[in-house]
Structures are given as structure tokens and as C-alpha cells.
N, C-alpha and C positions, 0 to 999 in steps of 0.2 A: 504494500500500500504506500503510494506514496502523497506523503501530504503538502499542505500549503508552506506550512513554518513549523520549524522547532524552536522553544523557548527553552532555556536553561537557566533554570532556577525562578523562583515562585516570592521572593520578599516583595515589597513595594516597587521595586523597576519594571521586575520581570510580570508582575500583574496590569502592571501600567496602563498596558494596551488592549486589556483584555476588560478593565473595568470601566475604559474609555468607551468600547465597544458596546459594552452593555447598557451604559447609560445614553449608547444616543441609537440603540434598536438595530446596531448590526453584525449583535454578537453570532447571532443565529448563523447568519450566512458564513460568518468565518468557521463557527466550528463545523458547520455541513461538510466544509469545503478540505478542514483537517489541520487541527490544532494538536500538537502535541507538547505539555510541559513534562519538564522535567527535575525536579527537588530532591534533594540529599536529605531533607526531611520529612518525618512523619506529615508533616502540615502546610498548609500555603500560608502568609503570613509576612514570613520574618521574624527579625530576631530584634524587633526595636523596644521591644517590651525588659531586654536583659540591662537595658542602661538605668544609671539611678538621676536619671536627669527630666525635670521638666522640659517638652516639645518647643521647639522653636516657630511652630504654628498654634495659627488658634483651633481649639477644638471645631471652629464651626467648617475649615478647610477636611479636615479630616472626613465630614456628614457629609459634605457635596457632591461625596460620589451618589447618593442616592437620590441626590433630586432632578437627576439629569430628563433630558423631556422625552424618552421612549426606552425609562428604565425597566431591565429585566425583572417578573415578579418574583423573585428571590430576593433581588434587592429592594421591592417594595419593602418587602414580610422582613428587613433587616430593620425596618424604619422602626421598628417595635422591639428588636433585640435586646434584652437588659444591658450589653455593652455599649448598645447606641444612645440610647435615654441617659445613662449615665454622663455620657460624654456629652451628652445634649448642654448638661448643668455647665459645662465648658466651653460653651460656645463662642464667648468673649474673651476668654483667659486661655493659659496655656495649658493645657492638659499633662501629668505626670505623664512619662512614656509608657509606663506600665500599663496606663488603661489604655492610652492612643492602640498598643502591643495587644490587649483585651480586642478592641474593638477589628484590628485589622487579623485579627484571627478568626471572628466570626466573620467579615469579607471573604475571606481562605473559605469556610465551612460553603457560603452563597455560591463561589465560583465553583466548588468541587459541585454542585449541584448544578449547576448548570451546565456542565460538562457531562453528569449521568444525562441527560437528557437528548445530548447528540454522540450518539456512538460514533460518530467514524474520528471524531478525536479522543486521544487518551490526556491522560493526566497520573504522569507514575513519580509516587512518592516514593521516596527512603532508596532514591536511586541518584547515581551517580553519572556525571558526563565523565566518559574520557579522552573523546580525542572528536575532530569534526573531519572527514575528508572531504573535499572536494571533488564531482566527479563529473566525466566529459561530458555529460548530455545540461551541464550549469548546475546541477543541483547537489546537494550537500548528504553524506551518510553522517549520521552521528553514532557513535559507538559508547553504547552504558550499559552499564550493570546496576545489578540488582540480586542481593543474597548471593552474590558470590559469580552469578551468571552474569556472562557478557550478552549483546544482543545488540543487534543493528536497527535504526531509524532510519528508514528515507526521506526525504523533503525538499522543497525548493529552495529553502533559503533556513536559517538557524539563528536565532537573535542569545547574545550571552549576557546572561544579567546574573553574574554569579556574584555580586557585591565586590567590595573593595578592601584590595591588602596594604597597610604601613609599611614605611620600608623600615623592616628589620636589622639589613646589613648597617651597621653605624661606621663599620669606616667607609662607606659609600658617600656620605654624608658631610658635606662640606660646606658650613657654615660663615666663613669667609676664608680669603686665602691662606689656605695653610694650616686650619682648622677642621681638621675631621672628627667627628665624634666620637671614634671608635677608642678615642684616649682615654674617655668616661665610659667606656658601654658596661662599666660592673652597677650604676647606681643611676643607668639610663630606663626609662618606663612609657614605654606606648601610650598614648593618651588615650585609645580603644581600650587596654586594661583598667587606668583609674578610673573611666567616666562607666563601666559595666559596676553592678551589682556585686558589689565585694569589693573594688577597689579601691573605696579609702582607707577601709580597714588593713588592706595588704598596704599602702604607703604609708599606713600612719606608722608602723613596727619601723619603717626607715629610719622614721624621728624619735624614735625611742632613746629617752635621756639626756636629748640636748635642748640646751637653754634657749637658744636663737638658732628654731630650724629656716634651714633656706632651702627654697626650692627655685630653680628655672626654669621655664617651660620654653619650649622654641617653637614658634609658631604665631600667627596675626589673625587666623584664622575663627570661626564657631569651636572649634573644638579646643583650641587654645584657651579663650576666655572662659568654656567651660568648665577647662581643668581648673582655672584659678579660682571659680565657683565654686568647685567641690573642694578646695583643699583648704579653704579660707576659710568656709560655714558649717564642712559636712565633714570635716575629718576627727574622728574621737579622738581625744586628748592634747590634739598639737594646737598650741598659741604662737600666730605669725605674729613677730614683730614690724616695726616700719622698714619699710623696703625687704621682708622677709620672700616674698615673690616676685621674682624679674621675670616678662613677660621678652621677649627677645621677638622681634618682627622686621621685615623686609619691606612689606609695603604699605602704603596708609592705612589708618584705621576709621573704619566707617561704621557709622551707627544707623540701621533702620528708623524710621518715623513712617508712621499711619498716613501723614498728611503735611503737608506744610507747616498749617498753623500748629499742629502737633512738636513739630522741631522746633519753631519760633519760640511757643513757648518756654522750650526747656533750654532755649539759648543757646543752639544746634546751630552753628555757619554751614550754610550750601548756597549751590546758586543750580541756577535752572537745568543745567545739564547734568543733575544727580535728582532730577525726578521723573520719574515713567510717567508720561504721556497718557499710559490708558488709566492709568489707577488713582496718581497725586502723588503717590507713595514715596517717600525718600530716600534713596538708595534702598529701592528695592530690591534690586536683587547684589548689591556689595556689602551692606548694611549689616550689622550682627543684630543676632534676635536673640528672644527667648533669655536664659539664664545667664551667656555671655554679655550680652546688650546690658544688662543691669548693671553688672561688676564695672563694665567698661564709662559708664555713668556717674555711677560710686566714685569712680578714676578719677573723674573730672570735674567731681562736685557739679554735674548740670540738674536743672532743676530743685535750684535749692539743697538737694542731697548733701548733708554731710561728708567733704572731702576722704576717700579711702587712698592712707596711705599706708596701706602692707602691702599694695600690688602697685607695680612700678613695672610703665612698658618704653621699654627700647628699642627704636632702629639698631640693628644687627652693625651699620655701616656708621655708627654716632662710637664705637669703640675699635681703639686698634687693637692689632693681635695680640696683643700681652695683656692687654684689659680685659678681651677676652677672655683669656686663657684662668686671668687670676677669677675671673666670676665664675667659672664655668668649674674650677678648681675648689672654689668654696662651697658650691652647693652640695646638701645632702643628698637631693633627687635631683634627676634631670629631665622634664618629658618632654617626648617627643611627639609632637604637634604638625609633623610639616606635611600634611598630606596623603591622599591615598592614588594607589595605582586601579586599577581594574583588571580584577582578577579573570585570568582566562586557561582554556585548556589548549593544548597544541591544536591545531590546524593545518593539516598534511594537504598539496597540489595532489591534480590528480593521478600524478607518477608515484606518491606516495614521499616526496620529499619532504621535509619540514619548513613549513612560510615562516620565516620572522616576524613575530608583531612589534609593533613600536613599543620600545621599552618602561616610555613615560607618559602622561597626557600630555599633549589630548592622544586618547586612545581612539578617539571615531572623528569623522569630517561632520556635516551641518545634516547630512540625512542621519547619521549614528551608523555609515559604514564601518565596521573595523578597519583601522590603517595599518600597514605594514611598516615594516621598518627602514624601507629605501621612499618612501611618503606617499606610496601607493593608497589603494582602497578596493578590500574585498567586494565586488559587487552584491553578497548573499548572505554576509555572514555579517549580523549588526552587533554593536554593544551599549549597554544601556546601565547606568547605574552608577553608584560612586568611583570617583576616580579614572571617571570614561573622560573626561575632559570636553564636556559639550558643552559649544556655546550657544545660548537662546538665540533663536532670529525673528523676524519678522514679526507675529502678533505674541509671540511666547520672549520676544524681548522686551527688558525696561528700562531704564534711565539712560542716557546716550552713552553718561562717561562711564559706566557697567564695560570693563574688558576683560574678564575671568570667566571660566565656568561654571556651570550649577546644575546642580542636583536638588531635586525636590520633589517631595509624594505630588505637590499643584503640579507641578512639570510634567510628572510621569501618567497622571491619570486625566491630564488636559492634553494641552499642544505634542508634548513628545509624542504619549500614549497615539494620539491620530498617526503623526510624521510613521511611527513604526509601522501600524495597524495598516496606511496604507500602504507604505514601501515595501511591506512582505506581500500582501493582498496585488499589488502592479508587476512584481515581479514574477509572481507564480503565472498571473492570467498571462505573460508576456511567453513563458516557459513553456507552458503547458496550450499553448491558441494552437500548435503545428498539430496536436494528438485531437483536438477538438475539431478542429478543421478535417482531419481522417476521419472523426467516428462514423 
């Protein structure tokens, strides 16, 4: 059997397209036509429920998937779910990930039901991708297992939403000239470990016994500002002194706003070209939100806020190398904040040799082809998810001076969610018109 698309993996990216589809009445047609996902776990979902962090969205983003104007009746009968009500009370506020992790697990339970419903696409949990070939007639074999067996997919085209890896290697990692990480990597910490469920409690044993712990975080990013979140409010027993967390950044730091007058208020400098057009919104999509955005405020004494000075953020480029080296030398912890890659599995041509992917983001071009490593682009094979490096375009972009990437559940189950749904949907009809034309 050969189908339309294969998906790999089932979190928020990899559903993206499929909850897109249902909220606007054409999920039917795709899975007739032959969906197949693929999840390493028991459940569709994801894992955003493992973090101990407040959502950098408002709960009412989260519900949107179900008001769509030709939603599927599973996603009506969601609108009743005790995860949804729940999350309803959070409509204006940020919701804990734990419930947001609640709610998108009961999404997972809707879509696996709406896949009993069209047999010719599968949906195989607790199974693995391992390799994608590519083969002469354009279309793609996936190769997975499951309990131990191997087994082949066919399809036109294979989208990979297997989430996003840190980079581990720390002498990789060069923080200015001549500064690699890997000189600290005994007391260096992922910022994926502190911000999951357990993580303060594992960094706080770091600080065990000293008077003035210091911690560093390298990074400018949401995740950075989060780390300084949890270490500052959430961590048992440790008391930061002033300047007890250095914040280490590369590039400007920007703070989200609702609206103009929202920033004006809080005595927020912008100017016109850091607000999206369709929304008001300011630095919408550069902007830190959620728990980071607060700290980052706190920083700055805006809005009246009481000045926080135990966290202190530095340009990487405002210290030389021996300044460096001496901060980076007195910290107890060090985390590492700078980003994720997009995790993928090998991708063999149709001779069976191995395609290089691009080693860093962006990992896809503006359809979310996969790039290669000489700055090619797979025509069949997409990627979707953290650390793909996609830039918004057209009506899924916002503020003019926005030049980074994004990732977002709005991205994945709006604008993206379509771009994929029809990029795999054009590319099969384009595939498969010579065998339809014979029947």
C-alpha cells in the first residue's frame, strides 16, 4: 500500500497538520487518501507536560484548535473534556505545562479516533523510525520497528517531527574566541534537564554548602530566562545573592507586549518595525513570554516592578577572554541554553548511499523541505519542529525586524500545519496523476 505521507513522530509539530486539517473539514480526505504516523510512544501528545514551567501561551491558544469552522466531531465532544474546561479557567493566563501536557493528550486520544475511523491510514504507537530511503519512482520507504520487528512503509513523501536535541558535545561549543566549553563540561547542565520535573532539585545538590552560589546560564533565548526562573524562585534551599546569576547573551533582548499601549505602559522602547501588522502585538514573534518575560522585567525594574538584582544579563562580546574565562571559572553551575538542533534519522538516495543533512538550523527552507548539507532541499522529505530553523512568511509572519526562527503549537496547528498538509497533499496528487491517468 502505498500512501500519501508518512509522519514521524506524534508531539505538537508532528500533529500540527493533522489538527489543522480537522479543524477546517479536510481531514477526511487526507486520511482516505493514506496517513501514516509514527510515535516511539504509547501516546500522541508529547512530552510538554514533563516541564515544571508555566506555558509561554495563553490557555485560550491552546482551545483554538477546536473552534475551527468544519471541526471534526471528536473535536467537538473535546469541547467538554475535563482537560478542556479546566484549561478553559486559563484562558487569559498562562496555563502550568502540566495541564496544557493534560489537555494535548486528550487531542492525542481525538486524533487516534479519528484515524479508527478511516482504515487505509495507520497510526503505530510505541514504534520507532529508523532510516527513510528514497526510491526511483520519487517516493520514500520508511523503515520501523516495533517489539523488536522491522517493517517497511511506502509513501510519497515522509515529514520528520521527531523534536529537538541540545548540543551535548561542549567542546563543540565556542562561546567567543578561544573559549570552548568543554573546559567546564564537569559542572555544565542542559537547560532541557533543569526546566523538566526534577530539575531543581538535581541542581540544587550542586549548591550544597556554599554561601554565594553562582550560577551562569549561556543563552538570550525563552529557555534561558527560564532557567533563571527556576533557579531564583523554584530551587529548594539555594539563596542567590546580587549578581548570583549571569545571564550570558549574543543578541538583543526583547520582550513580548499584547499591544502597544501594553508596552507604553510598562515603559517598553520600540518603534514600528517591532510590531506585527496583523495583530499590534510587540515583538511578536522575538519577544520573551511566559515565565522568562517576567524575570526579564524584574531585570529592568519596568512597570514599576521592584529592581531584581540577583540576575544580571551580559553580551557574550561586552567581556574579553580572561573575563571570561574568570566568570565562567567561578561558577558552580553552568547551563547551557544555546539552542536546539532537529533531530532526524538517516536518509539513504536511492543507491542506498547516505544524504548528508545540514548539520545546524535552519534544518528546512520556507516550504519545511529538509536541507542537505551542500544547501540542497529534499523535495519529499519535510521537517517540522524544534530546532528545524523555520522562518515564518507571508500571513504566519510578524513584526518586520523578526529575523530568527520559530517554533510554536499557533505555528504548527495554523499556517505551518496548512504549508505541510498541502505540500505532502501536491506532491502525492503530482506522483501519483501518471497511475490515475492509466486506471
Amino acid at each position: 500500500m502505498n500512501l500519501e505521507t508518512v509522519i514521524l513522530g506524534a508531539g505538537p509539530a508532528g500533529t500540527g497538520a493533522l489538527v489543522w486539517a480537522a479543524r477546517n473539514g479536510v481531514l477526511g480526505d487526507w486520511l482516505d487518501a493514506g496517513v501514516a504516523v509514527v510515535e516511539q510512544s504509547e501516546s500522541l501528545g508529547g512530552t510538554m507536560g514533563r516541564y515544571a514551567l508555566n506555558a509561554d501561551t495563553l490557555g485560550g491558544t491552546f482551545l483554538e484548535c477546536l473552534d475551527g469552522p468544519r471541526c471534526e466531531p471528536e473535536l467537538v465532544a473535546l469541547r467538554r473534556d475535563p482537560a478542556t474546561v479546566a484549561l478553559a479557567g486559563w484562558r487569559d493566563r498562562l496555563p502550568p505545562l502540566a495541564l496544557a501536557g493534560r489537555f494535548l493528550d486528550r487531542l492525542g486520544v481525538a486524533l487516534r479516533a479519528m484515524f479508527e475511523r478511516h482504515p487505509r491510514s495507520l497510526l503505530l504507537t510505541a514504534t520507532t523510525a529508523r532510516q527513510i530511503k528514497l526510491r526511483q519512482d520519487g517516493g520514500v520507504t520508511v523503515v520501523i520497528e516495533q517489539r523488536g520487528r522491522r517493517r517497511e512503509i511506502s509513501a510519497c513523501s515522509a515529514v520528520m517531527a521527531l523534536g529537538g536535541l541540545q548540543q551535548a558535545a561542549w567542546s563543540e561549543i565556542e562561546i567567543a574566541p578561544g573559549v570552548h566549553l568543554g573546559r567546564w563540561r564537569r559542572k555544565m547542565l542542559e537547560s532541557d534537564t533543569l526546566l523538566t520535573r526534577g530539575g531543581a532539585a538535581l541542581v540544587a545538590r550542586c549548591f550544597d554548602g556554599k554561601r554565594e552560589p553562582r550560577a551562569v546560564i549561556i543563552g538570550g533565548a525563552h529557555s534561558a530566562f527560564s532557567c533563571a526562573w527556576l533557579l531564583l524562585d523554584h530551587t529548594p534551599g539555594v539563596a542567590f545573592g546580587s549578581g548570583g546569576i549571569r545571564i550570558l547573551h549574543r543578541k538583543g533582548l526583547r520582550i513580548f507586549y499584547p499591544s502597544r499601549e501594553a508596552a507604553v505602559l510598562d515603559g517598553y522602547a520600540f518603534d514600528e518595525a517591532d510590531v506585527c501588522p496583523a495583530t499590534g502585538r510587540v515583538f511578536r514573534l522575538a519577544g520573551l513570554r511566559g515565565d522568562g518575560r517576567e524575570i526579564c522585567r524584574r531585570m529592568r525594574g519596568l512597570g514599576g516592578l521592584e529592581r531584581e538584582d540577583r540576575v544580571v544579563a551580559h553580551a557574550v562580546a561586552a567581556f574579553d577572554r580572561q573575563e571570561l574565562i574568570r566568570l565562567l571559572d567561578s561558577a558552580d553551575v553552568i547551563v547551557c541554553a544555546t539552542g536546539y538542533r532537529l533531530k532526524t534519522i538517516p536518509v539513504l538516495d536511492a543507491d542506498g548511499t547516505p544524504i548528508p543533512l545540514a548539520p545546524l538550523p535552519p534544518s528546512v527552507d520556507h516550504t519545511s523541505r529538509l536541507l542537505t548539507a551542500n544547501g540542497g532541499a529534499l523535495e519529499n522529505v519535510l521537517g517540522v519542529g524544534l530546532g528545524s530553523g523555520f522562518k515564518p512568511w507571508g500571513t504566519m509572519a510578524g513584526e518586520a525586524s523578526f529575523t530568527g526562527q520559530q517554533n510554536s503549537l499557533w505555528l504548527y496547528q495554523n499556517g505551518l500545519g496548512r504549508s505541510i498538509h498541502d505540500t505532502t497533499r501536491r506532491y502525492a496528487r503530482r506522483m501519483l496523476e501518471p497511475l490515475y491517468a492509466h486506471a
